[in-house]
TORPA-4810 file (N, C-alpha, C, O; in nm, 3 decimals):
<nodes>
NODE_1_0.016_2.005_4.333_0.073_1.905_4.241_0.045_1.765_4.293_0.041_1.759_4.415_X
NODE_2_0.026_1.647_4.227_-0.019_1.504_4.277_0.100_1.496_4.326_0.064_1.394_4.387_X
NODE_3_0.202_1.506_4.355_0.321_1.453_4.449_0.323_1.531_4.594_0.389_1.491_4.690_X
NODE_4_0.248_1.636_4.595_0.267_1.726_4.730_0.231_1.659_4.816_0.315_1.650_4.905_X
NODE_5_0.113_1.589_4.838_0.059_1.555_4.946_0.190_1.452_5.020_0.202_1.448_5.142_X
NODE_6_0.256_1.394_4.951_0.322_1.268_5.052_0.459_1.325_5.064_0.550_1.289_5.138_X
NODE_7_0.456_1.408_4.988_0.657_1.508_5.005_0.610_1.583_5.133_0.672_1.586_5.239_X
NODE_8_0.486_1.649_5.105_0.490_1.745_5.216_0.450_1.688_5.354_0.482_1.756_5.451_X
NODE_9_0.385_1.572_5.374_0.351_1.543_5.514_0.460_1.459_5.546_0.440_1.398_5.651_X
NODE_10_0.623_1.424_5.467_0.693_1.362_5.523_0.823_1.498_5.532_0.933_1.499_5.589_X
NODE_11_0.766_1.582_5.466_0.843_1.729_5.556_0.786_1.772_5.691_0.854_1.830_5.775_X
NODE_12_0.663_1.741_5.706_0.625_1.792_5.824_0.668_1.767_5.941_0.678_1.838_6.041_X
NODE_13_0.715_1.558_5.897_0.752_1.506_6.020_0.887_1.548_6.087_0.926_1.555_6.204_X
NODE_14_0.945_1.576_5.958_1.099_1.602_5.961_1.131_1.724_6.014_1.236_1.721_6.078_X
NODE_15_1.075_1.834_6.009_1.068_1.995_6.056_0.954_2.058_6.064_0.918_2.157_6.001_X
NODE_16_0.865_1.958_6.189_0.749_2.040_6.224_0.757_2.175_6.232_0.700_2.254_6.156_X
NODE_17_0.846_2.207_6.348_0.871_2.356_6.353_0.887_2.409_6.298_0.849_2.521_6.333_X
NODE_18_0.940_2.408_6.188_0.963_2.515_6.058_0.837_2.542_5.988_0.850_2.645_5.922_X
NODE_19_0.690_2.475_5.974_0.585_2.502_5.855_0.480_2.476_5.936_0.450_2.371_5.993_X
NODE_20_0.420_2.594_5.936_0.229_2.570_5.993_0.184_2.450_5.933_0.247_2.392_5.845_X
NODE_21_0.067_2.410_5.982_-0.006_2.311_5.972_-0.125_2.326_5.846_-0.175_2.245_5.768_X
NODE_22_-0.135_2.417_5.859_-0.185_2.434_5.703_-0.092_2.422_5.610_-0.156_2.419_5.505_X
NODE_23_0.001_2.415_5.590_0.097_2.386_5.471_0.044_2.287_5.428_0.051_2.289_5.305_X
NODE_24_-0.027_2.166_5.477_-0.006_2.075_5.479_-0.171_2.020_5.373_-0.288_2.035_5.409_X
NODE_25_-0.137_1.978_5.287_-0.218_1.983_5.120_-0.218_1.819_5.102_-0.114_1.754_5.086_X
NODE_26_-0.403_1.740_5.109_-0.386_1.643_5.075_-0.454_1.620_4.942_-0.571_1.656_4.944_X
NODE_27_-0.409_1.566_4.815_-0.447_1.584_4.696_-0.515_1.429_4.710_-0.513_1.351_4.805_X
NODE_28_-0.581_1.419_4.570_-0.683_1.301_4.471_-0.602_1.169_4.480_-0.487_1.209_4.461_X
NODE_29_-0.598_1.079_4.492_-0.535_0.943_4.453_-0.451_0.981_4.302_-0.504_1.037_4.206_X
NODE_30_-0.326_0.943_4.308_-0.244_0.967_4.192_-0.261_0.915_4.100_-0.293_0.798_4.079_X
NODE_31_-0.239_1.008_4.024_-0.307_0.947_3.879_-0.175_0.960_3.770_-0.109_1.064_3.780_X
NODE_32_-0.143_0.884_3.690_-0.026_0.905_3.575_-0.079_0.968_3.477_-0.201_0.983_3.467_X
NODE_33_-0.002_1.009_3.398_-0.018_1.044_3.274_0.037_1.027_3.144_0.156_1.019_3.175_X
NODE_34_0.034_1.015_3.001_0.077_0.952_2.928_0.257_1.018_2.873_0.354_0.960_2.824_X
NODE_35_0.229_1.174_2.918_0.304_1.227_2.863_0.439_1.219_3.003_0.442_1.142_3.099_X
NODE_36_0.530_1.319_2.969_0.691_1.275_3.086_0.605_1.351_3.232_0.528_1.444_3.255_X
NODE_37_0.663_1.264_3.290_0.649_1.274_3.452_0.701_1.398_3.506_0.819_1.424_3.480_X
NODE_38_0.631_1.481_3.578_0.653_1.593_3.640_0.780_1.575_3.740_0.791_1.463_3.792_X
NODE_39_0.877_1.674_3.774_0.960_1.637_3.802_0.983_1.777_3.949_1.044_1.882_3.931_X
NODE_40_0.926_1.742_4.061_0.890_1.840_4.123_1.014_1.845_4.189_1.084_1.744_4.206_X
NODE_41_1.055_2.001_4.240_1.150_1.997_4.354_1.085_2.066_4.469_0.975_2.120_4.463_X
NODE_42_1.201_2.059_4.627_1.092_2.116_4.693_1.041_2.302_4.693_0.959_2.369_4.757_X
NODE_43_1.107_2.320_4.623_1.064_2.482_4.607_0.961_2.436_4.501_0.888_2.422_4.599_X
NODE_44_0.898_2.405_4.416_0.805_2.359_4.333_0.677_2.296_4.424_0.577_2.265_4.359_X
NODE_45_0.674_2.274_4.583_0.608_2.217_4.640_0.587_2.317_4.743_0.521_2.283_4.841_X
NODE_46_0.621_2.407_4.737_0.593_2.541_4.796_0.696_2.510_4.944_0.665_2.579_5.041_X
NODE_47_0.776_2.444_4.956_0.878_2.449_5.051_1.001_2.526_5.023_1.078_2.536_4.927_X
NODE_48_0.990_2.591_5.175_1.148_2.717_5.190_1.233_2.623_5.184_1.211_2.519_5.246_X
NODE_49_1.325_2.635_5.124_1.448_2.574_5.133_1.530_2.595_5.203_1.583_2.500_5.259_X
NODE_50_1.579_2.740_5.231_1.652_2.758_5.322_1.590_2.731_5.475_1.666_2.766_5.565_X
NODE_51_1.471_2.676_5.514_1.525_2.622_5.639_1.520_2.473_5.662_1.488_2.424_5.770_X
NODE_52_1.559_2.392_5.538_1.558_2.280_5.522_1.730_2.236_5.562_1.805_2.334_5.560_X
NODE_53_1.787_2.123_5.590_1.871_2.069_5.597_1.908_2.024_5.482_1.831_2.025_5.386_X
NODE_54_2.027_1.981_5.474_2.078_1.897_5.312_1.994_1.743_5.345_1.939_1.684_5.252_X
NODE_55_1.992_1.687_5.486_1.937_1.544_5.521_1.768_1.545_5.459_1.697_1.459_5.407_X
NODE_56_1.752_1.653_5.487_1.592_1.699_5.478_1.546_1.686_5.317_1.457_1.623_5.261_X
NODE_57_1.664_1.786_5.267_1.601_1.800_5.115_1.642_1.700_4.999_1.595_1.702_4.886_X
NODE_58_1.744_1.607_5.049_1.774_1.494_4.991_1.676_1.384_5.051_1.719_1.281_4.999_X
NODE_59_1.606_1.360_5.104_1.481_1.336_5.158_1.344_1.303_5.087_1.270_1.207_5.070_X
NODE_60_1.354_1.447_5.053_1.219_1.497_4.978_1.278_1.498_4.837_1.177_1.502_4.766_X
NODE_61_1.368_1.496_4.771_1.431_1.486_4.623_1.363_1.302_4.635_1.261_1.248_4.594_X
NODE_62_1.485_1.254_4.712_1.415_1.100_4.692_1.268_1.025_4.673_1.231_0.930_4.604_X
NODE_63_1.198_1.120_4.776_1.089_1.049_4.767_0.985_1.067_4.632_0.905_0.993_4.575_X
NODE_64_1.036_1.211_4.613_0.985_1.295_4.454_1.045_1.177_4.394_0.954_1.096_4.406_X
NODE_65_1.149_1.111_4.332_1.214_1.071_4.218_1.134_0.889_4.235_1.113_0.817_4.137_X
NODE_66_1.097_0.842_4.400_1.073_0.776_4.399_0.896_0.731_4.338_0.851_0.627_4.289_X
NODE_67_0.827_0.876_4.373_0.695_0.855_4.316_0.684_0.873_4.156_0.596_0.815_4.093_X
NODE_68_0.776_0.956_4.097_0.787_0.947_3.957_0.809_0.787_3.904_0.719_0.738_3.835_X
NODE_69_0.911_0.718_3.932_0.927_0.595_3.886_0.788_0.521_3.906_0.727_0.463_3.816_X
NODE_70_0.742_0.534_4.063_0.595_0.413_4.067_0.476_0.495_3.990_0.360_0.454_3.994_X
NODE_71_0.514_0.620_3.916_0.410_0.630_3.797_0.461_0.573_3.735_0.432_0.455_3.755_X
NODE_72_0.553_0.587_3.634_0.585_0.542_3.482_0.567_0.415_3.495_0.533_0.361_3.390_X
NODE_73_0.581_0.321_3.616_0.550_0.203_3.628_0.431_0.165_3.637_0.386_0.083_3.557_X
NODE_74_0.354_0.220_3.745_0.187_0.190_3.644_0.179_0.199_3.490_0.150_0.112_3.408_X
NODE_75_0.215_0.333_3.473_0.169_0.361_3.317_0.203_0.201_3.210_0.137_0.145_3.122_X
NODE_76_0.319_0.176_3.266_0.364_0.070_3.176_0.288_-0.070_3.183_0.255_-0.154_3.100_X
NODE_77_0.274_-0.057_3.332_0.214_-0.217_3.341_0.071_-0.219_3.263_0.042_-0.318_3.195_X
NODE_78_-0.041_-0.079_3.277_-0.109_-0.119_3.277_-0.144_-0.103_3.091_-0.254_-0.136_3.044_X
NODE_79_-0.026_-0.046_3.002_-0.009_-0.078_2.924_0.004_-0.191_2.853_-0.039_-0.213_2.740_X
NODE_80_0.105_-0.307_2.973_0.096_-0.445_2.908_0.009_-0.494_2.942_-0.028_-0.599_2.888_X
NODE_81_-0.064_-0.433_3.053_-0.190_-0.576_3.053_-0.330_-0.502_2.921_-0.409_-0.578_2.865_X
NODE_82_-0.329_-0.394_2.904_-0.464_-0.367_2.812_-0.412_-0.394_2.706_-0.487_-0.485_2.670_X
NODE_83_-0.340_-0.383_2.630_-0.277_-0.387_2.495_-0.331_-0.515_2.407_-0.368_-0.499_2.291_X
NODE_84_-0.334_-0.678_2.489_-0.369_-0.759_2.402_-0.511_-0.760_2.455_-0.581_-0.814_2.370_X
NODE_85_-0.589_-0.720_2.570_-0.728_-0.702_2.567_-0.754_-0.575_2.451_-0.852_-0.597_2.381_X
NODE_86_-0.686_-0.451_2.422_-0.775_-0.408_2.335_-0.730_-0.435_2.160_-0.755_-0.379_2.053_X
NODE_87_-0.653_-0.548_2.202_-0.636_-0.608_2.000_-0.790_-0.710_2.015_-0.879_-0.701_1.931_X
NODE_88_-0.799_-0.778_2.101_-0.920_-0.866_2.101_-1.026_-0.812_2.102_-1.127_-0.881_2.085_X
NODE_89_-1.034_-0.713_2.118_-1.173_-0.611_2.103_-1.220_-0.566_1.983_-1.330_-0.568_1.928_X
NODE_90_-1.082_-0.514_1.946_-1.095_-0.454_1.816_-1.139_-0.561_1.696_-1.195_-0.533_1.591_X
NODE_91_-1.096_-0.694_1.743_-1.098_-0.838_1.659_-1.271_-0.840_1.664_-1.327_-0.900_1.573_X
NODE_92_-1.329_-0.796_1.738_-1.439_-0.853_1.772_-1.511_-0.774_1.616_-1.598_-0.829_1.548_X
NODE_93_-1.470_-0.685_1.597_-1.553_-0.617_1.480_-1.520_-0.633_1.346_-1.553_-0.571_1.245_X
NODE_94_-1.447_-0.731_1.366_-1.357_-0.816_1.217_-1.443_-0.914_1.192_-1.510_-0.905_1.089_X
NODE_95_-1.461_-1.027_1.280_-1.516_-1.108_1.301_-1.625_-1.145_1.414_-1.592_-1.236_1.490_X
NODE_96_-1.753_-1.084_1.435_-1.830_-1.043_1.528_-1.833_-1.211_1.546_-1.752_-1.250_1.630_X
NODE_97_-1.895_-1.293_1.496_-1.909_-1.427_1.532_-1.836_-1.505_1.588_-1.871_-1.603_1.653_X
NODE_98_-1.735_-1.471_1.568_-1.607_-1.520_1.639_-1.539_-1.448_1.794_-1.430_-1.473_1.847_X
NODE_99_-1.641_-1.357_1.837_-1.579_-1.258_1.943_-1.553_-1.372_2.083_-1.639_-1.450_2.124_X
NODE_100_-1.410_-1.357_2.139_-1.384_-1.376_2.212_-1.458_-1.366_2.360_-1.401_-1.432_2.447_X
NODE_101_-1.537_-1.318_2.388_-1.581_-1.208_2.503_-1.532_-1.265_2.619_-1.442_-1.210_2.681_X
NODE_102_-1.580_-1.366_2.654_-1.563_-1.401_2.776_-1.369_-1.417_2.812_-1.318_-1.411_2.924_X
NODE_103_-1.317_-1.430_2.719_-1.164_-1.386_2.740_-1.106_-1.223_2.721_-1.001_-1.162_2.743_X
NODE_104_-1.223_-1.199_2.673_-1.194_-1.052_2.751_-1.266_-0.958_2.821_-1.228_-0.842_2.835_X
NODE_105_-1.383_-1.011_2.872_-1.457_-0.927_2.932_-1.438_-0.967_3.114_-1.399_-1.084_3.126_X
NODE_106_-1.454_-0.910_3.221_-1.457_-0.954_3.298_-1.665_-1.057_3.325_-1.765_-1.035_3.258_X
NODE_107_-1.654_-1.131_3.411_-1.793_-1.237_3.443_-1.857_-1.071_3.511_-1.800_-0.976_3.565_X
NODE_108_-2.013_-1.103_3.469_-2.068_-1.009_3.536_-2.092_-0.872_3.503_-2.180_-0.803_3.555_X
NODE_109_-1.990_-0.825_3.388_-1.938_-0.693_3.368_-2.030_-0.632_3.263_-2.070_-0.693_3.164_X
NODE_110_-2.065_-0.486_3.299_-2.136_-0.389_3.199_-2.058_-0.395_3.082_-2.118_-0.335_2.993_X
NODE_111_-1.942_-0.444_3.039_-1.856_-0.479_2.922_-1.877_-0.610_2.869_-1.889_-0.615_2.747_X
NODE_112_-1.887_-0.752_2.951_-1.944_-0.849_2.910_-2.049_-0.834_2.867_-2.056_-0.885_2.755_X
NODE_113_-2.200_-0.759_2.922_-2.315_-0.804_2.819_-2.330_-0.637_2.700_-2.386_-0.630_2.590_X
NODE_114_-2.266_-0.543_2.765_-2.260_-0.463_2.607_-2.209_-0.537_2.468_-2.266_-0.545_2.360_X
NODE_115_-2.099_-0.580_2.504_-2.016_-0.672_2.398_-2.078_-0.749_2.354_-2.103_-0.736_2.234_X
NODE_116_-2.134_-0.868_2.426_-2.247_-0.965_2.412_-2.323_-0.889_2.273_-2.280_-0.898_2.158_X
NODE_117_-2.427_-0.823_2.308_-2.550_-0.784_2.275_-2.463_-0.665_2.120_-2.535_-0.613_2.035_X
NODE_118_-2.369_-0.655_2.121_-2.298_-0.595_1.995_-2.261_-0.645_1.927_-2.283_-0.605_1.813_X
NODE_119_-2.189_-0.755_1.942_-2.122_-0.901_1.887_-2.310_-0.995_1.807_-2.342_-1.046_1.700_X
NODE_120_-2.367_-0.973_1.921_-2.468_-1.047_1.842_-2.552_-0.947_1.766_-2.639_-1.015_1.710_X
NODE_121_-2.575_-0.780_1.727_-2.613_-0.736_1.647_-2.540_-0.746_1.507_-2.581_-0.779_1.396_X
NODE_122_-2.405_-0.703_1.556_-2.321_-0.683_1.409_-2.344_-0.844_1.394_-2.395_-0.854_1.282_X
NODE_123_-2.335_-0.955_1.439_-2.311_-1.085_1.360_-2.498_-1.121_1.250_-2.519_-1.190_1.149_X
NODE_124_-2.570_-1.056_1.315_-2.697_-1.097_1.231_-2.712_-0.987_1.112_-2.774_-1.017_1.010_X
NODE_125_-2.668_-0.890_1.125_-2.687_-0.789_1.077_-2.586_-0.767_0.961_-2.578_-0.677_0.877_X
NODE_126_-2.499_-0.896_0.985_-2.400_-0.897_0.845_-2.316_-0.793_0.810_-2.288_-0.765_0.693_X
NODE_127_-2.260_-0.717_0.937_-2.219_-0.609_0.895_-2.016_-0.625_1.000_-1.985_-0.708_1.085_X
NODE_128_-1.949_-0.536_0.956_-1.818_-0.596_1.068_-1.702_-0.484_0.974_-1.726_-0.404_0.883_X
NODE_129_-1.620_-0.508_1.016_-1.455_-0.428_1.003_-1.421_-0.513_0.886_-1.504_-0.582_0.828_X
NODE_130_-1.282_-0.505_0.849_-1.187_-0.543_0.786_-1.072_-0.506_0.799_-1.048_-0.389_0.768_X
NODE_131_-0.983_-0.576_0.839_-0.847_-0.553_0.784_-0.753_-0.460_0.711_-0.729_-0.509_0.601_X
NODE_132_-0.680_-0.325_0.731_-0.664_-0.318_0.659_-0.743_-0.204_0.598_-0.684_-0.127_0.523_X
NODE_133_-0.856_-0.188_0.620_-0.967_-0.077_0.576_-0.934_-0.004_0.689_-1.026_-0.016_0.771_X
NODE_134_-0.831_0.078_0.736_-0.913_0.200_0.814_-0.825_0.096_0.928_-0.780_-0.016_0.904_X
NODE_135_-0.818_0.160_1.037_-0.781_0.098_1.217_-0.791_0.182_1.326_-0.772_0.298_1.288_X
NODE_136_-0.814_0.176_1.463_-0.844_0.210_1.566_-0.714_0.260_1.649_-0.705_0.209_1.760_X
NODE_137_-0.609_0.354_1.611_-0.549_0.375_1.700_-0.545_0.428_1.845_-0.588_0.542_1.857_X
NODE_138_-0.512_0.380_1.934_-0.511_0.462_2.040_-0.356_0.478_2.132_-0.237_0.453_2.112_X
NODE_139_-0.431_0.529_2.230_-0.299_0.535_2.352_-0.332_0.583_2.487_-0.400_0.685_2.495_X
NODE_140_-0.298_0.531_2.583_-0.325_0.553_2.707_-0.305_0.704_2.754_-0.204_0.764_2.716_X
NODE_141_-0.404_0.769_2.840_-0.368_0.884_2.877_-0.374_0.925_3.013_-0.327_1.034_3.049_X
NODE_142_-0.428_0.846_3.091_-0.370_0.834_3.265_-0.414_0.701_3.288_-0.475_0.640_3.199_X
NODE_143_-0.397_0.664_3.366_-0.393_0.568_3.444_-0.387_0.596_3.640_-0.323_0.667_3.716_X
NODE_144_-0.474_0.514_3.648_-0.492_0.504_3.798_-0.543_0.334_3.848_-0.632_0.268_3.796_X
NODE_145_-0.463_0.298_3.952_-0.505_0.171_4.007_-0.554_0.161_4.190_-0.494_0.150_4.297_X
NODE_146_-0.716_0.172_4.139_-0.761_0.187_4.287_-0.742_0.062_4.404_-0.756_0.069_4.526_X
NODE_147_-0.716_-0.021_4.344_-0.673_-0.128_4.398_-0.588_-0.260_4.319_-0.595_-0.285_4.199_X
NODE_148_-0.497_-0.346_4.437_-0.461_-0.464_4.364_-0.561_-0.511_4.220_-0.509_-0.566_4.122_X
NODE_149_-0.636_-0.495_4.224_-0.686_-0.593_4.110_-0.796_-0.514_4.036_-0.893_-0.554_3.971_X
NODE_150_-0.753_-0.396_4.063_-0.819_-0.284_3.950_-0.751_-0.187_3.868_-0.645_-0.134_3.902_X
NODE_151_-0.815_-0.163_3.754_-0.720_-0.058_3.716_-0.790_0.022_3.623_-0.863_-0.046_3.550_X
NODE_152_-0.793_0.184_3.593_-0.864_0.272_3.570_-0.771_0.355_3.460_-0.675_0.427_3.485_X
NODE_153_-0.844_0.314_3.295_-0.772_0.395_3.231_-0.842_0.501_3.143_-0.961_0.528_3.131_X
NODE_154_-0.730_0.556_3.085_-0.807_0.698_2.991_-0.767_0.716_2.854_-0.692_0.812_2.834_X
NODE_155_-0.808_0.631_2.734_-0.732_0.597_2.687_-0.806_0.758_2.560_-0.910_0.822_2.574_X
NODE_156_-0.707_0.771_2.460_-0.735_0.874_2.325_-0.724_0.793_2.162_-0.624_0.754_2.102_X
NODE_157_-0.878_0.787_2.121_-0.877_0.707_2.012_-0.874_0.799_1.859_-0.901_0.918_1.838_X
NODE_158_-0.830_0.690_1.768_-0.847_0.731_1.670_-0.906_0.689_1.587_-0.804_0.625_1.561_X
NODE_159_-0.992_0.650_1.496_-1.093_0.535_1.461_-1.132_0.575_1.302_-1.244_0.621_1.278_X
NODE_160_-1.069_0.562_1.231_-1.086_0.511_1.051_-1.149_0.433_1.011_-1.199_0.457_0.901_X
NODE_161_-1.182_0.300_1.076_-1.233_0.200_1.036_-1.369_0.226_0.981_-1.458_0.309_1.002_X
NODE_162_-1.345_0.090_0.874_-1.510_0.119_0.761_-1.571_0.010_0.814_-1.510_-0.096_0.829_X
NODE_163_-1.690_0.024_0.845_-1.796_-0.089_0.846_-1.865_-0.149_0.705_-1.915_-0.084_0.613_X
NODE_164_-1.852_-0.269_0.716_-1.919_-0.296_0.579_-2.030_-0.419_0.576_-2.029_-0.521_0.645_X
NODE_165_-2.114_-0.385_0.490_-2.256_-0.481_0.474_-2.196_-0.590_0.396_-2.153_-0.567_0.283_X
NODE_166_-2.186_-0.765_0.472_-2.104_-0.794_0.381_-2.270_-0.935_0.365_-2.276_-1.056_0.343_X
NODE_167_-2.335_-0.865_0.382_-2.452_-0.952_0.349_-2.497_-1.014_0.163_-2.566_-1.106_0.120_X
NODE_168_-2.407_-0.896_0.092_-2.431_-0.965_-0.062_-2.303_-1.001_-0.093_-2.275_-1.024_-0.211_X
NODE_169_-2.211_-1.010_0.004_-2.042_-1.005_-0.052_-2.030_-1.131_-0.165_-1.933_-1.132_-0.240_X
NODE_170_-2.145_-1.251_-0.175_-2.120_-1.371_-0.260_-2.199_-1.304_-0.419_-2.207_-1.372_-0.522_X
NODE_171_-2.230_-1.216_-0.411_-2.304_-1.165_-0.552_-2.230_-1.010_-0.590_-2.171_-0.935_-0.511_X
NODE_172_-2.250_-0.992_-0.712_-2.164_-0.899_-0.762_-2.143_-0.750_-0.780_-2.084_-0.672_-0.854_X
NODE_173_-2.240_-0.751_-0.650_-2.215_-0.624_-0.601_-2.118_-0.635_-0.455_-2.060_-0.536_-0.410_X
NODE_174_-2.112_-0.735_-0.406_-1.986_-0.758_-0.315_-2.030_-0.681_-0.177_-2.145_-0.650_-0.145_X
NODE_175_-1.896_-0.654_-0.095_-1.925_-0.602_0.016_-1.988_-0.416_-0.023_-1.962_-0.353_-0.125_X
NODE_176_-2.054_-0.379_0.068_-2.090_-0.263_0.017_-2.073_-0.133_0.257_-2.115_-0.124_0.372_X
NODE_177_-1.981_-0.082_0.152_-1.959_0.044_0.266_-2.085_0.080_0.395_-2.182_0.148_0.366_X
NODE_178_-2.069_0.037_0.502_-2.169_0.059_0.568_-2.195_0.227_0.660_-2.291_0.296_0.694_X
NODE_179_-2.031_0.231_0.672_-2.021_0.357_0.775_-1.900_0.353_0.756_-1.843_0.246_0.776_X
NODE_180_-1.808_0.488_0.703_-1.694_0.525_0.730_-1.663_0.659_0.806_-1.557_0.720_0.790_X
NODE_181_-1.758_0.697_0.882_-1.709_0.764_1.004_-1.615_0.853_1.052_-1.652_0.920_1.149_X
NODE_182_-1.497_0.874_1.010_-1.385_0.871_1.137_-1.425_0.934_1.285_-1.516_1.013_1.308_X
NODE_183_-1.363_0.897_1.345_-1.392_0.962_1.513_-1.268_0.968_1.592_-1.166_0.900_1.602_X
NODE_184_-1.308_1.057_1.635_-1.205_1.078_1.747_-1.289_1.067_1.855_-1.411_1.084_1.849_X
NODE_185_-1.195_1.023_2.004_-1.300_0.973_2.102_-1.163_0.979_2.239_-1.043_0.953_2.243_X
NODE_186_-1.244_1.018_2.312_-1.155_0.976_2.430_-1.249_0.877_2.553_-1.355_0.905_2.609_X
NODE_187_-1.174_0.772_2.563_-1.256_0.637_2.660_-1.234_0.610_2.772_-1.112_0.601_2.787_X
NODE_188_-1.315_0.582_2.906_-1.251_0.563_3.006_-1.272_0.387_3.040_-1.381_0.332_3.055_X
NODE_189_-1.175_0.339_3.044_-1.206_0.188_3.075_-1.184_0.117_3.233_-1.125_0.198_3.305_X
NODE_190_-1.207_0.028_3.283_-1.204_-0.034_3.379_-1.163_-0.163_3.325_-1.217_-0.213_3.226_X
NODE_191_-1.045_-0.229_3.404_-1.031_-0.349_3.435_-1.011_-0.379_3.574_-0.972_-0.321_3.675_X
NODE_192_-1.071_-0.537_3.523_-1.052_-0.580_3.680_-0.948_-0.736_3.698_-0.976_-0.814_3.607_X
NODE_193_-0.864_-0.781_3.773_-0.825_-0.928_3.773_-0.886_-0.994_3.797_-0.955_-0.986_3.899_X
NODE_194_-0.890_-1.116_3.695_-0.996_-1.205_3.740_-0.922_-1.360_3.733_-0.899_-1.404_3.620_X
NODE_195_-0.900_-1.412_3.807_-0.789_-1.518_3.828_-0.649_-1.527_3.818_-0.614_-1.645_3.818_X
NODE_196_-0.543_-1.435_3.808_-0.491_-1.353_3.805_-0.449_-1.338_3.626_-0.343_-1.357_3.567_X
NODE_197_-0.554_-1.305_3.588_-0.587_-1.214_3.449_-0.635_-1.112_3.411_-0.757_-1.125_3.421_X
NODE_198_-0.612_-1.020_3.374_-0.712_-0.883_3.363_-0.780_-0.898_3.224_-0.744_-0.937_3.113_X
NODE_199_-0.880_-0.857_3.274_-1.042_-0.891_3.187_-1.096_-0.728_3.193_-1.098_-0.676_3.305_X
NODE_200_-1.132_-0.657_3.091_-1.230_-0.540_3.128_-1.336_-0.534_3.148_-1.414_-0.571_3.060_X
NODE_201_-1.387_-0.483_3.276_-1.509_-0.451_3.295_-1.568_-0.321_3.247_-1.682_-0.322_3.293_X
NODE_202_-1.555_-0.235_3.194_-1.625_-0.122_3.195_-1.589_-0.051_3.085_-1.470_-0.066_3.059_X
NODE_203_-1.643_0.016_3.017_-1.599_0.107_2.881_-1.694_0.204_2.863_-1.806_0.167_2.829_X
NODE_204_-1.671_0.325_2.879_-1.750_0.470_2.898_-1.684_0.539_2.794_-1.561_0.542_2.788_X
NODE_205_-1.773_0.609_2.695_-1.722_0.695_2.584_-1.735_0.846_2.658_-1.845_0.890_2.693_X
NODE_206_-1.602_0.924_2.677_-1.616_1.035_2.788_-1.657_1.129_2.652_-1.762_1.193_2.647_X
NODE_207_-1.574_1.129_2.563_-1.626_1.294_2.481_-1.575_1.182_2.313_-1.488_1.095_2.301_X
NODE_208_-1.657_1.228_2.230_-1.606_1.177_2.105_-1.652_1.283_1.979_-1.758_1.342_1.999_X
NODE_209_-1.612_1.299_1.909_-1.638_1.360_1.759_-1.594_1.327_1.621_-1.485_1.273_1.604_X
NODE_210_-1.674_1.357_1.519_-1.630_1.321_1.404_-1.582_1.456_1.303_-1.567_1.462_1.181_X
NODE_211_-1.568_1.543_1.395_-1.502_1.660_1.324_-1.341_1.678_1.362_-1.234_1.674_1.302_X
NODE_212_-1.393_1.702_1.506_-1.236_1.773_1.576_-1.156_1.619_1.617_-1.203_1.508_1.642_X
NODE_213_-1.010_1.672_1.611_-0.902_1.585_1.644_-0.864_1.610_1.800_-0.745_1.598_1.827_X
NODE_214_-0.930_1.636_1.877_-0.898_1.655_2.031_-0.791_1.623_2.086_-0.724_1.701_2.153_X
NODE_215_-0.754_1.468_2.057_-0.676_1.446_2.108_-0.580_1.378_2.018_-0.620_1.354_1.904_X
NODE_216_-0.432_1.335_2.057_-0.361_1.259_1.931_-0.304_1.124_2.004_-0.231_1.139_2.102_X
NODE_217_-0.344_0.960_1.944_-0.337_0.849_2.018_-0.158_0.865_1.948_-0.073_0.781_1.977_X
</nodes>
């Protein structure tokens, strides 16, 4: 379980004698998840209880209850910091000419010149979103922060939106349907701080389809 590794090597210290050294299980960098926080006890962590102390296993309850909270607390933060980076994203396909990028891309970033070079197709190409037609739901589905000023998410989309050719929109055939699509998609993004602002660097489409509902944002 992602909580074993730090319950169990601070059981070890506490009652070496009681558990071989192989007990001792170091897992992946912790990762959250969108849904409720696992709620481990130490028999759930493969610890005897009975040769634990009450000091011992109130111990290991705490530190369990304590790593649950510093998930839900990533989960949240890194909720508030993507949330108005991915309304400005989504803006970008409303109004490609108008794309923000550099307020939301990080300098440098495989997200700055994808965006770039997308922003300037859809803007010549007369083509973009609307309002209202269709929207991009999503929702975070783990989260991990490899460092102060990084942060690694997984987000599950939902994507209605119509593209439209709005290249005759002044003559009377008007805007005309370019792509209505739907997709489902699951994304892995990167941000990074960049003055102390988070800017995304990175956006990887992990699995997407226009049939199946995989996942639900």
């Amino acid at each position: 379980m992602r909580f074993a590794a730090s319950v169990l090597v601070a059981a070890s210290v506490l009652f070496a004698c009681s558990r071989p050294p192989e007990a001792l299980v170091f897992n992946p960098p912790l990762e959250t998840t969108g849904g409720a926080a696992d709620t481990d006890t130490p028999t759930d962590l493969g610890i005897d209880t009975s040769t634990l102390t009450d000091a011992v296993t109130n111990e290991i309850e705490s530190m369990t209850a304590d790593a649950i909270a510093s998930e839900n607390t990533l989960l949240s933060d890194a909720s508030t910091h993507f949330a108005p980076l991915m309304t400005a994203w989504i803006n970008c396909f409303n109004t490609p000419d108008d794309c923000r990028i550099a307020k939301i891309t990080a300098p440098d970033s495989p997200e700055r010149t994808r965006l770039t070079e997308a922003a300037a197709y859809y803007t010549a190409e007369q083509l973009r979103t609307r309002p209202g037609e269709g929207r991009l739901e999503w929702a975070i589905e783990s989260a991990q922060a490899p460092s102060n000023d990084s942060l690694r998410l997984v987000t599950c989309e939902y994507d209605t939106r119509i593209f439209f050719d709005v290249s005759l929109a002044d003559t009377e055939l008007g805007d005309i349907i370019f792509d209505s699509t739907v997709w489902t998609r699951r994304v892995e993004w990167g941000l990074r701080r960049v003055d102390d602002a988070w800017r995304i660097e990175s956006r990887r489409i992990d699995r997407r389809s226009p049939v199946e509902r995989f996942c639900q944002p």
